[in-house]
Each structure stands twice: as C-alpha cells, then as structure tokens.
N, C-alpha and C positions, 0 to 999 in steps of 0.2 A: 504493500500500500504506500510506503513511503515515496517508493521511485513513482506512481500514481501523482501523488502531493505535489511532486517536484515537478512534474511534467505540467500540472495544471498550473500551479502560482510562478511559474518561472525562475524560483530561486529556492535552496534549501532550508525547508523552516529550520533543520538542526543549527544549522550555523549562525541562522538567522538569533534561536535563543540563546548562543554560545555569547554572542556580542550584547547579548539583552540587560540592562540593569542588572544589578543584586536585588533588588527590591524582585521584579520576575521572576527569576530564576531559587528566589527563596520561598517563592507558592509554590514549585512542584513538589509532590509528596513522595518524595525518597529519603532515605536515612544518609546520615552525612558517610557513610563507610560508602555509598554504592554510587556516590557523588565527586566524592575526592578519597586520593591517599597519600600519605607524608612519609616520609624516610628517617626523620625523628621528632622530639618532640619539639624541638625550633625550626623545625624546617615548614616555612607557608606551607599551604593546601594549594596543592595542581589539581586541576580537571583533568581524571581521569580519562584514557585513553579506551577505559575498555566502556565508559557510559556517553553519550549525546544524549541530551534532552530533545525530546520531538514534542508536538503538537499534542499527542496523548495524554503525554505527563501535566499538562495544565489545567485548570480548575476551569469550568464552563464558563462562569464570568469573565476571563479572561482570551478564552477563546471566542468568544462572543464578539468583542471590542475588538479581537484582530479583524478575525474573520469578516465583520458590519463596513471595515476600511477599504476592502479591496474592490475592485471593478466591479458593475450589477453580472456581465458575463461572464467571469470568473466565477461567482456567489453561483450562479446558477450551475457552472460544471462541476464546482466542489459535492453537491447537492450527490451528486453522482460517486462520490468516494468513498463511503459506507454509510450502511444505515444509520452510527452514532451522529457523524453529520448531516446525513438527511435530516432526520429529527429534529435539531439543532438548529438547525437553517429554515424549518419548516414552524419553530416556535412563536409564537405572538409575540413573544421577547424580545426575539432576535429582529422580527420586522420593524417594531419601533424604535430600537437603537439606530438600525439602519436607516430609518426613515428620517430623523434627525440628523443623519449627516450625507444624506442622499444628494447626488449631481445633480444642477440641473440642469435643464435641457428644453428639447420642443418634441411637441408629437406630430407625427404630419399624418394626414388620413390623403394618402394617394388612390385616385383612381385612375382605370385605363384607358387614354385616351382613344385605342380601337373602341372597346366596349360603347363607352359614350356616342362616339359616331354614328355607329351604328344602332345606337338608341336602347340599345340594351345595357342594364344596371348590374356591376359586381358590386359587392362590398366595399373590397377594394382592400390596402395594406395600414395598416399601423404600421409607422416607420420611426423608433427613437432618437431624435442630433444631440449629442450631449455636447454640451459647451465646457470646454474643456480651457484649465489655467494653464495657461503657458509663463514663463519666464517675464516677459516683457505687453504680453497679451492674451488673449482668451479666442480657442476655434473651434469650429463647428467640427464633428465628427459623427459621422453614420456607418455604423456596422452592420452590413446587411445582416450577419446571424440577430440582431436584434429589431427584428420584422416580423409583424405578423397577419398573415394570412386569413383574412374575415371569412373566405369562401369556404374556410372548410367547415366553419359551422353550418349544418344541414337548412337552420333555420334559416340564414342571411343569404337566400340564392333570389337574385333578380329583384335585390334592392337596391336602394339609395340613399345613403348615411351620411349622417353630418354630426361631426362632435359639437357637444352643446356643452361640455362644462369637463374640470378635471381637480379632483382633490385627493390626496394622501396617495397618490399614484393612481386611484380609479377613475374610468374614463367614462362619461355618460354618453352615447349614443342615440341619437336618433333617424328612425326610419321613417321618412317623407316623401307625398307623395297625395295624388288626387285619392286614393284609396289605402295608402297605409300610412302608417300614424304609433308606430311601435316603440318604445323605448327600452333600450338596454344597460348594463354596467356592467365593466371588462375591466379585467386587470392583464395588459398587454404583458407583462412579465409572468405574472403567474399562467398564463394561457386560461386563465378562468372567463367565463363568461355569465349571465341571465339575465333572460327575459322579466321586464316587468307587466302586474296586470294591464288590462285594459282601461284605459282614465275616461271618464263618465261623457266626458269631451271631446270628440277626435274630429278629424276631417275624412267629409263626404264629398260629397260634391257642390259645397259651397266654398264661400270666401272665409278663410281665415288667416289669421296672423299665429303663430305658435312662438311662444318665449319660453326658454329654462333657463334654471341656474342649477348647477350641482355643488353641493358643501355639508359644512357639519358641523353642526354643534359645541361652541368654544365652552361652554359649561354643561352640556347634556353629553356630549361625543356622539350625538346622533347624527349618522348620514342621511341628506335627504334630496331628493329632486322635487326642485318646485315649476310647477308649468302654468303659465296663460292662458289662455284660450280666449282670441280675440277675433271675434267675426259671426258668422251666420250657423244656425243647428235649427234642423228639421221643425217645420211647423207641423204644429199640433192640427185632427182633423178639424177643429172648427176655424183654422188660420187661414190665408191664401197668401199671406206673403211669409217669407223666413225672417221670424226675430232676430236680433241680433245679441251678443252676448258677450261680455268682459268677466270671466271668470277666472278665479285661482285653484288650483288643485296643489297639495302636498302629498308625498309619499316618503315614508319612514322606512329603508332598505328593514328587512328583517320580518315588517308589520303585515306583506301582503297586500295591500289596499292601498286605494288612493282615499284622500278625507280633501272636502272640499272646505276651501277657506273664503268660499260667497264671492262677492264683486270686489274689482278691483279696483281703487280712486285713478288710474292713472292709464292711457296709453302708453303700450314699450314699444320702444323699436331694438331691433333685430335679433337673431335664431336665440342668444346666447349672451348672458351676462357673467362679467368677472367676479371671483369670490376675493374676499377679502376680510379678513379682520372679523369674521363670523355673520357674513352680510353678503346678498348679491347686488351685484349694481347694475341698471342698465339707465338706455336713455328717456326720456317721456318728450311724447309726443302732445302738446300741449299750450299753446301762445300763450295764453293768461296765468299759467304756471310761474311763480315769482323763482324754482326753483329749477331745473332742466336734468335732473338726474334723481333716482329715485333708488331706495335699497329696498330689502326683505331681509330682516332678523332671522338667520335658521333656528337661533333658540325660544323667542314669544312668538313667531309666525307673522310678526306684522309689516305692513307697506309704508313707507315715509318718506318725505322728501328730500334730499340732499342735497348740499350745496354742491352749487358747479359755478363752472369758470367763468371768470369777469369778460364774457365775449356777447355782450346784447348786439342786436342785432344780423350778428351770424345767423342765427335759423331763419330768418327773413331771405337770404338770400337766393337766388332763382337755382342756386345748384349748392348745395351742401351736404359731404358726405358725414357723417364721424362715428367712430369707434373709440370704446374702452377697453381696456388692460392693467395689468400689473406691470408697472416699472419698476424693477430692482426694490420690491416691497412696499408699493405707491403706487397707488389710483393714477392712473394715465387718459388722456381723454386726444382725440385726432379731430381736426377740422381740414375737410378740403372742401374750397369753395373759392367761386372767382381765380382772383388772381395767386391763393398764399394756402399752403399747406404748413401747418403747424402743430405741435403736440404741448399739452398742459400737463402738468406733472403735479398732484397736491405732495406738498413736503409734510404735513401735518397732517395726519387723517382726521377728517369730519370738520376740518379748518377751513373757512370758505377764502381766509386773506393770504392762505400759504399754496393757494396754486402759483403755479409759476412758469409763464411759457419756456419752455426750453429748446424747442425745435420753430427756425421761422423759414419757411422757403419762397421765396420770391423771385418776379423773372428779374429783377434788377442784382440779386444775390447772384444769383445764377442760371443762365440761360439753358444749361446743358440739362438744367432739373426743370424745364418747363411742363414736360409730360407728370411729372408726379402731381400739380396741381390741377389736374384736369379728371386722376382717373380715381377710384377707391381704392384707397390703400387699411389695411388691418394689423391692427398695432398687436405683435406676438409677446416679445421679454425686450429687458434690457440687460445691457454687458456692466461690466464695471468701470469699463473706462468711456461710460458713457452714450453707449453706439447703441442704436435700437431697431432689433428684430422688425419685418415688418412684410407681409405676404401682400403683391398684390395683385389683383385680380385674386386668380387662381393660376396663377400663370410664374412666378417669380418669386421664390424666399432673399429678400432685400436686407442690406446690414445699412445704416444712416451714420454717417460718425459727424457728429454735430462742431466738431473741431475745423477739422476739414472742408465742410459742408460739401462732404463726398458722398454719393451710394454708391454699393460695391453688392452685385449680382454673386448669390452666395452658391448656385450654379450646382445642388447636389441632386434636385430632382428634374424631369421633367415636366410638365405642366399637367392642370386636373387636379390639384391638391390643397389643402386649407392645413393651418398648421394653430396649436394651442401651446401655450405655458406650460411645462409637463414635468415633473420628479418621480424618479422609479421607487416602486416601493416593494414589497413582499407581502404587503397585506393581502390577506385569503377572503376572498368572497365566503367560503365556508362558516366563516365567524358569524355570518347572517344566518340562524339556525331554521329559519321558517321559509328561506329561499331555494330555490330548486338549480342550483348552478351545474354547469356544465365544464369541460375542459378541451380544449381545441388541439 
C-alpha cells in the first residue's frame, strides 16, 4: 500500500514525517525503544534505521488536516487506497474541515454546440476552473478528469439546464422549458445527484418568469431553494382569461415538499440570484421602488428591500443590462447601458454609502473595449489582484484587470456555456435522510 500512497501524492509520506516537527512525530503511538536507539547512556537518540513512520502511525485528527490540504483530485484517488481511508474521507468531519479550506474556483455548465443546432437538448458537462495562487498571480486551471457528464443520469436525456445557485459545493439545477420545469441538487465531486418534488407552480404553456436562489441557513444550517413564480397559471372553469400570479415557494433539502411563502412584494429579474451573508439577492423590477435590489433571509423566510447603488437614473435608460455577484466576498452589481459598462462593488455589506464603482468602461477610456458596452456581460468571481471573472454572452469566459483596463479572453472553452462562483466540497447528498439520491 505504501508504494500505492506514493504513486498517488507524489512524494513519500515516510520522509515526509521524518522532517515533520517533534510536536508530530511525538502523537505517533510507539514506544521510544521501537523509535530510537543509543549506544550509551550520553549518547543522543538517532532515528532508527530499522523504523519510518508512515501515514498509519498517526492519530485520525491528524491525518485529517493533512489529508483536507491536498488537491480535491488527489482526495478523490486517495479515496481508493483502503477502506480505512475511504471511510475517513467519506466522514462529515473530514468534509467540513475541507470545506473551510477548499479552492476556489468557477463551474461552467457547457453545452454542445452540435446538439443545440440541431435543436436537440443534452444536459451537457459540469466542468470545475480552479483559480489557482501562483507566485506573483492567480490562473485558471481545468482538469478534464474533473468533469462531469449530466447525460449519464437516465433522468436528464433531452433537456435543458441552467445552474440557478451554488453553496457549500452543491449545485442547484434547473430544467427549462415550455413543458419542463424540474429542479435538481448535485454535488459535481461527489457524482451525487436528486431530483426534487414537483412545486405547486410550474410552466405550461403560458408566460412566466422563474427566479431561484440556493443557500443555507447561517443559524438553522438548513439548505434551501427558494423559487418565484412570476407570470400566468391555468384559469379556473368559470375564468376565460389566465390570472396572473407573483408567488414564492421554499423547499427544505431533506423535508420532501415545497411550503408556499404566498405573494411576493416585489418583481425579480433574472434565472438566478447570488447568496450571501445568509441572504439571496437579486434585482427588482420596479420604478417607484426607493430601493433596486431586494434579498430573502434563508433563516425567517422573509423578502426586503436592499440598498443598491447610487446610479438613479440608469434603469430609465433605452438599453440596460445588469447582473449581481460575489466579488472576493462583496455584493457586486454590473450596469451596461448607453455608452459605459461599469461594476459596483458594496465594501460594507447592507451599507448603502460603501458601494463603490470600481470598474468604469468608456469609449473615450478605451476604444478597443467598445463592444463590451453594447452587449450583456455576467459578472462570475473576483481574483485578488483585483481582475474580475466575467462570461459573456454564452460565448467567452473574460478576465477584466481594472489596472490595465485590459480584457484578456481566458480561451479554455468553447462556446454554449454559463459559468457560476463555485468551491469543491465533499458534502454527501446522503446527509438528507428523506431524499432519494442517486450516483452518476
């Protein structure tokens, strides 16, 4: 098993704990004779030649903290070196220490651009970029073994999905369409998957709008997806025309059911809002709105207004796009319209005076960026040295370095794909004991 070990982590753990602290190396549980031996009694203790400490001899909490350190694709092939570490690796314990020091990264949901052509729907790939610290910068990396294959679930043939939200590594999915309306939660790493029930609301063959957010509970730890349902449902026999209807629905992973949370004060616009700080955010659609963005608490279930950015008169304009995101742990907010693409950044969360334009694009800045203010751009992450993620269309994963006021085409897919804010985790769908999950 050792040569095993060695082959997977690239380097020998024995040597590894030969060099390790005294503090380490005095948890393993051997006796000092099987440890060291001396020649008299002033002679120091040498490490013995007939003993190496390995991986074995260490106390689980310790192996744990190494183990939680190394690459999410390493974790997964270690997984494979014996049962004591499947187990190990397989523990709620181990997933949340790793989940706290977990990469981050983006998830791209690529589709085929034959398929589409031809009008016909695959799933399509989970594809992990993990942004990686370099020396002097931070780059994008995608390991094809860290992709996953939506078609081979039986249930996902000859759809259409769009990620609608992502927390603690699980990814919410949704299935769209004049006749489907399905939603699911997948954990890309664990190859878990399930279906959730049917929500009281769905699309038929009317008009509607569909908003989620997916997140969890900062004092309950309860996961949940919350959906809208804005638009038209079937009239009643004595109707002739179709009502119209702004409703909220919750779902409690675990609980089975959707629980309706009644009407909703507000218009949202778009598929998907960003979680934050135990909150969804998206935009509201609204003139007389003193506020322009609005959250939902995942832990009292309720709708409120939030402050947004000092830009009145921006929604008036004859073309205006914008999207929110997380920026390096901050509500980020995108306006394209007219002549200026720009991004808000709150330094302060729930501060309405610590937004702060950070990104301004202009044709008089620069010419060669005139196409960015014209077309919809979708704000992904931000780096550390400031540069911000950004898909556009569906067509281009974009890096912005606001120093430079460079874009630099990041050039790893090709086109058909939407990308979300994304950290790998280990967390098991299983832990939902009343859920029916599957493994891909």
């Amino acid at each position: 098993m050792g040569r095993v070990i060695t082959d997977i982590l690239g380097f020998r753990f024995d040597r590894f704990l030969v060099n390790t602290s005294n503090q380490v190396l005095g948890t393993i549980k051997h006796t000092p004779q099987k440890l060291y031996h001396t020649t008299s009694n002033t002679t120091k203790p040498k490490i013995s030649n007939s003993f190496v400490p390995s991986m074995e001899d260490l106390p689980s909490p310790i192996m744990v903290d190494i183990l939680s350190r190394l690459p999410v694709k390493t974790i997964i092939h270690c997984k494979c070196v014996c049962t004591t570490w499947r187990d190990l690796l397989s523990d709620s314990h181990f997933a949340n220490i790793h989940l706290s020091r977990s990469p981050a990264g983006i998830m791209i949901h690529h589709d085929s651009e034959k398929d589409i052509m031809r009008d016909y729907h695959k799933p399509g790939f989970l594809k992990w970029v993990e942004i990686k610290a370099e020396p002097d910068h931070q780059s994008l990396h995608h390991d094809p073994v860290m992709s996953l294959d939506l078609s081979l679930a039986p249930i996902l043939q000859d759809v259409k999905l769009l990620q609608v939200g992502s927390v603690n590594g699980l990814i919410c999915l949704w299935e769209y369409g004049k006749k489907c309306d399905n939603t699911y939660i997948c954990n890309p790493i664990t190859r878990e998957y399930m279906i959730l029930p049917r929500q009281k609301y769905y699309r038929d063959q009317g008009y509607a709008i569909i908003v989620y957010c997916f997140g969890v509970g900062l004092q309950t730890n309860e996961y949940k997806v919350i959906r809208t349902f804005q638009g038209d449902i079937p009239p009643k026999p004595d109707q002739t025309s179709r009502p119209s209807l702004l409703e909220a629905e919750v779902y409690t992973l675990g609980t089975r059911q959707w629980r309706s949370l009644g009407h909703v004060p507000y218009w949202l616009n778009g598929f998907h809002g960003p979680f934050l700080n135990g909150n969804a955010h998206w935009i509201v659609f609204d003139e007389d709105s003193p506020e322009k963005l609005c959250t939902f608490d995942f832990d009292n279930e309720t709708f409120q207004l939030f402050p947004s950015p000092p830009c009145e008169g921006i929604e008036d304009s004859a073309y205006c796009f914008q999207s929110l995101a997380v920026i390096n742990g901050c509500l980020g907010q995108s306006y394209t319209y007219e002549s200026e693409f720009s991004i808000w950044v709150m330094k302060e969360y729930g501060v309405k005076r610590s937004w702060h334009k950070e990104v301004v694009i202009k044709e008089s800045i620069s010419p060669d960026l005139d196409w960015v203010m014209w077309e919809p751009m979708y704000l992904v992450e931000g780096l550390k040295d400031g540069s911000i993620l950004m898909v556009f269309y569906e067509d281009k994963l974009l890096k912005y370095c606001p120093k430079r006021k460079t874009i630099q085409d990041i050039g790893i897919f090709e086109r058909y794909f939407s990308g979300i804010a994304y950290r790998p985790s280990f967390v098991k769908l299983q832990r939902f004991e009343s859920e029916s999950v599957h493994v891909l």
